[in-house]
C-alpha positions in Angstrom: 15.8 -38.4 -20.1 16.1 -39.4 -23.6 18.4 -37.5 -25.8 16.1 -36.4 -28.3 14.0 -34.9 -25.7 10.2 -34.1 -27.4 9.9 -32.1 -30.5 7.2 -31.3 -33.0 7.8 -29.2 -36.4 5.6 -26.8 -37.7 6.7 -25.9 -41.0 6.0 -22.7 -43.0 3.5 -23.9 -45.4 1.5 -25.8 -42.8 0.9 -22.6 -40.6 -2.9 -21.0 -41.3 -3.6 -18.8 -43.7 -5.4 -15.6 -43.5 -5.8 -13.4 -46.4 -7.6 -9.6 -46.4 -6.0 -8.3 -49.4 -4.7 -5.7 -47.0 -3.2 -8.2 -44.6 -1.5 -10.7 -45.4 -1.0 -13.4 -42.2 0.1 -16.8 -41.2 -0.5 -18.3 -38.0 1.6 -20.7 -36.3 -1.5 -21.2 -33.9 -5.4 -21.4 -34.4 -6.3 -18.2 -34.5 -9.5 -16.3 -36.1 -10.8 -18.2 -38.8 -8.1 -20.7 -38.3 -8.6 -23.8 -36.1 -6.2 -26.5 -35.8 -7.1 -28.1 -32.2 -3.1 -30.0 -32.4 -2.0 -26.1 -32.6 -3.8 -24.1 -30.0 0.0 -22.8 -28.8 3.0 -24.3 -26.3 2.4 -23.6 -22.4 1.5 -19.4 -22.0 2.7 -18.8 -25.5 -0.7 -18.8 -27.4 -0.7 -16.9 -31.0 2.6 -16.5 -33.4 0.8 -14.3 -36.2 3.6 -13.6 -39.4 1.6 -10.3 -40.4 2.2 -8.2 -43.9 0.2 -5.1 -44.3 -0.2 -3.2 -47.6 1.3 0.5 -47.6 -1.1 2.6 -45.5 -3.3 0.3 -44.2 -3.4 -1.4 -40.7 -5.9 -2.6 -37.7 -8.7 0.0 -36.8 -9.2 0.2 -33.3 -10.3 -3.2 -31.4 -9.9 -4.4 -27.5 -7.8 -6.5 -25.2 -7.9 -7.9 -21.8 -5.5 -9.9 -19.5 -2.8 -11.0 -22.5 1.0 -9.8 -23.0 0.9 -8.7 -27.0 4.5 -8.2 -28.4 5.1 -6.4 -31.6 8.2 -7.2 -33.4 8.5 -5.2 -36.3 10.9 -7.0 -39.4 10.1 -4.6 -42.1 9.0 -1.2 -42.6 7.9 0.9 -39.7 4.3 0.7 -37.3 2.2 2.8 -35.6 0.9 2.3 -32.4 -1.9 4.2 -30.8 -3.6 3.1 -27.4 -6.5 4.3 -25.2 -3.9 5.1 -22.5 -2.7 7.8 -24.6 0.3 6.4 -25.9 1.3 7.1 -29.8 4.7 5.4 -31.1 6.2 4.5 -34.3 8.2 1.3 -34.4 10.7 1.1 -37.1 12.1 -2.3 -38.1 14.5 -3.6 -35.3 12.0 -2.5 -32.6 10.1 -4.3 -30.1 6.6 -3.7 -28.5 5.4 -5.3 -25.0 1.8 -4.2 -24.5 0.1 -5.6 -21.3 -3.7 -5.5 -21.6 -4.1 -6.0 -18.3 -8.1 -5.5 -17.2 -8.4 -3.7 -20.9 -7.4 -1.6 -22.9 -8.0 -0.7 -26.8 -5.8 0.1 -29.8 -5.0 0.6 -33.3 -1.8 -0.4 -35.1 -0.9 1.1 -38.8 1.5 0.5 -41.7 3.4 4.2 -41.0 4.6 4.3 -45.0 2.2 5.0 -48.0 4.5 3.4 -50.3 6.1 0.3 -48.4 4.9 -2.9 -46.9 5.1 -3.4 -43.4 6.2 -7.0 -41.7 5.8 -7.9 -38.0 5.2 -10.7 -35.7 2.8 -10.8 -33.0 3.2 -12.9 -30.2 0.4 -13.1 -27.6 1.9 -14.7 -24.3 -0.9 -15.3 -21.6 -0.1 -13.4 -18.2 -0.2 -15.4 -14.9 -1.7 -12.3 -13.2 -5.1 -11.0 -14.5 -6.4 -7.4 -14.7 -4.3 -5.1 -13.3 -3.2 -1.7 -14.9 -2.7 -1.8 -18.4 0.9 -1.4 -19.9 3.4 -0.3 -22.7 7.2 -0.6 -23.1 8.8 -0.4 -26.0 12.7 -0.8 -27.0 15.3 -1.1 -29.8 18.0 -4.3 -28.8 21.0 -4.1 -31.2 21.5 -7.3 -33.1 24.8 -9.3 -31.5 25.5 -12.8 -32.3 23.7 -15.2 -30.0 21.1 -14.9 -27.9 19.8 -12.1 -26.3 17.2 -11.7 -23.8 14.6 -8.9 -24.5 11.4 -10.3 -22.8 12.2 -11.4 -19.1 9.7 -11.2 -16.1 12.4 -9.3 -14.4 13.5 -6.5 -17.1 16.7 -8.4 -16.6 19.7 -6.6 -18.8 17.5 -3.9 -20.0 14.6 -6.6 -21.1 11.2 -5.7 -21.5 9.3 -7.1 -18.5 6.6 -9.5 -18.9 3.6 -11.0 -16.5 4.5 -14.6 -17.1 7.4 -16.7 -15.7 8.1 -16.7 -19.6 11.5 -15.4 -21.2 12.0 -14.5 -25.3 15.2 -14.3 -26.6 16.5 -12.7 -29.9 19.0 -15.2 -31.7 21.5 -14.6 -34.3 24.0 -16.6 -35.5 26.4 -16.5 -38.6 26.9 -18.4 -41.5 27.5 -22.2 -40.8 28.1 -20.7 -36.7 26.8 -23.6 -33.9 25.2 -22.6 -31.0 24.9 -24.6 -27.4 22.1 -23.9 -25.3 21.8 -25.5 -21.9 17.9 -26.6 -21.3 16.1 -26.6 -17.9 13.7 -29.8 -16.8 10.1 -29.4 -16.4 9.9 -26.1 -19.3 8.4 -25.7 -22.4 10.8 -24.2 -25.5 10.0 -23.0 -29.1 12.3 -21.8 -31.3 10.8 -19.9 -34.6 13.2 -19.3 -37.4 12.7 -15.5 -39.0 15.6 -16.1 -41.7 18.6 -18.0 -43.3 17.8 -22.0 -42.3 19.0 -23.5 -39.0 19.7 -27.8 -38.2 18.7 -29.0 -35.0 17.3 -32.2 -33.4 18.2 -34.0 -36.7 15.9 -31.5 -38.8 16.9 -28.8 -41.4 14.6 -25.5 -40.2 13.5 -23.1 -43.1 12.4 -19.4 -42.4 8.8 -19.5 -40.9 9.2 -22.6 -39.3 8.5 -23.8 -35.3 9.6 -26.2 -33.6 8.4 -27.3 -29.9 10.8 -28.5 -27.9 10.5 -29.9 -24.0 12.9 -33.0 -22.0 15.6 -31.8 -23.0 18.9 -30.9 -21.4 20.9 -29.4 -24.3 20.2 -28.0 -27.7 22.7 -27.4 -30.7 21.6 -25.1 -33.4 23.7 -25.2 -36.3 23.2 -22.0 -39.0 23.3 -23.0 -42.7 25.2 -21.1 -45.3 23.7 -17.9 -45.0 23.5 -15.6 -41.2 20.6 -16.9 -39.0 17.9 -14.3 -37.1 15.3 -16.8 -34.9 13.1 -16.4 -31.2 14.2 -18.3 -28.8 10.7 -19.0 -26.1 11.5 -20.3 -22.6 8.2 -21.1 -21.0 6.5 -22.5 -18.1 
């Protein structure tokens, strides 16, 4: 196995580009009006959206079916309302696991009037279809690191998923190194939310990806300011 393993960077500035004046997005993967048939996702792990929404603004209600939709809020506060009856705010910090299943529909809102709101979502494809729909939702205190909070097991207090897929949270210090072990045969992608990161020979800036598989080891090295990423172990 070679030591360099397979990667591919997707910076920032090459990501698509969506803009609604009150939505602001970029897309790691083809998605809506963006198609870029090299990006179409990495194994189950098929949309990365980086959404801003203005104060007060948000998606009106729209459908889903067989996909696991996470919400990860980075700035302001969300709020979530779904056709089975659940209604939640999500501060910043939080993350949401919603699990179409055979459908389901909902509506997701900047909760401020004044500030912006920030989140990721993450669609992960599920490797069971229709089913009961499903919500969890969960604070995980940042620790340097990484910390699972998506496991297909709930594993230390995770939020469970229908995929043999596992997303960590990672955090790191200034100038801190972290070792992780890799297994063969899975997928990986790191994205980088802040502070800049070195790995596999390449300097990472915030809103980057990179796709990694074949590899048996990885050392991430944070630059000169703390480091907050999502770590993707996939099938």
């Amino acid at each position: 196995m070679a030591d360099m393993g397979v990667h591919e960077l997707i910076r920032s500035q090459d990501r698509g580009e969506a803009d609604f004046g009150w939505l602001q997005s970029r897309h790691s993967f083809s998605f809506g009006s963006y198609y870029n048939p090299k990006q179409m996702g990495i194994s189950a792990l098929r949309v990365i959206n980086d959404d801003r929404v203005a104060p007060g603004a948000g998606f009106d209600t729209h459908g889903h079916r067989d996909m696991e939709i996470i919400s990860y809020v980075l700035q302001g506060a969300m709020v979530h309302k779904d056709s089975a009856g659940h209604e939640q705010l999500l501060p910043a910090g939080e993350l949401q696991l919603m699990s179409a299943g055979r459908g389901i529909y909902h509506s997701e809102y900047n909760a401020s009037q004044q500030q912006p709101l920030a989140f990721l979502q993450i669609w992960i494809k599920p490797n069971q279809l229709g089913g009961e729909p499903g919500y969890q939702q969960r604070r995980f205190e940042p620790r340097p690191g990484l910390q699972w909070v998506v496991t297909p097991d709930g594993r230390e207090q995770s939020l469970s998923i229908k995929q043999d897929a596992y997303l960590g949270q990672l955090q790191l210090e200034a100038k801190q190194d972290l070792q992780l072990s890799l297994a063969d045969g899975r997928n990986y992608y790191l994205h980088l939310i802040q502070g800049e990161l070195a790995c596999q020979g390449l300097e990472l800036q915030a809103g980057d990806g990179l796709k990694l598989s074949q590899l048996d080891a990885l050392k991430l090295t944070a630059g000169a300011a703390p480091v907050k990423a999502l770590w993707f172990d996939l099938p």
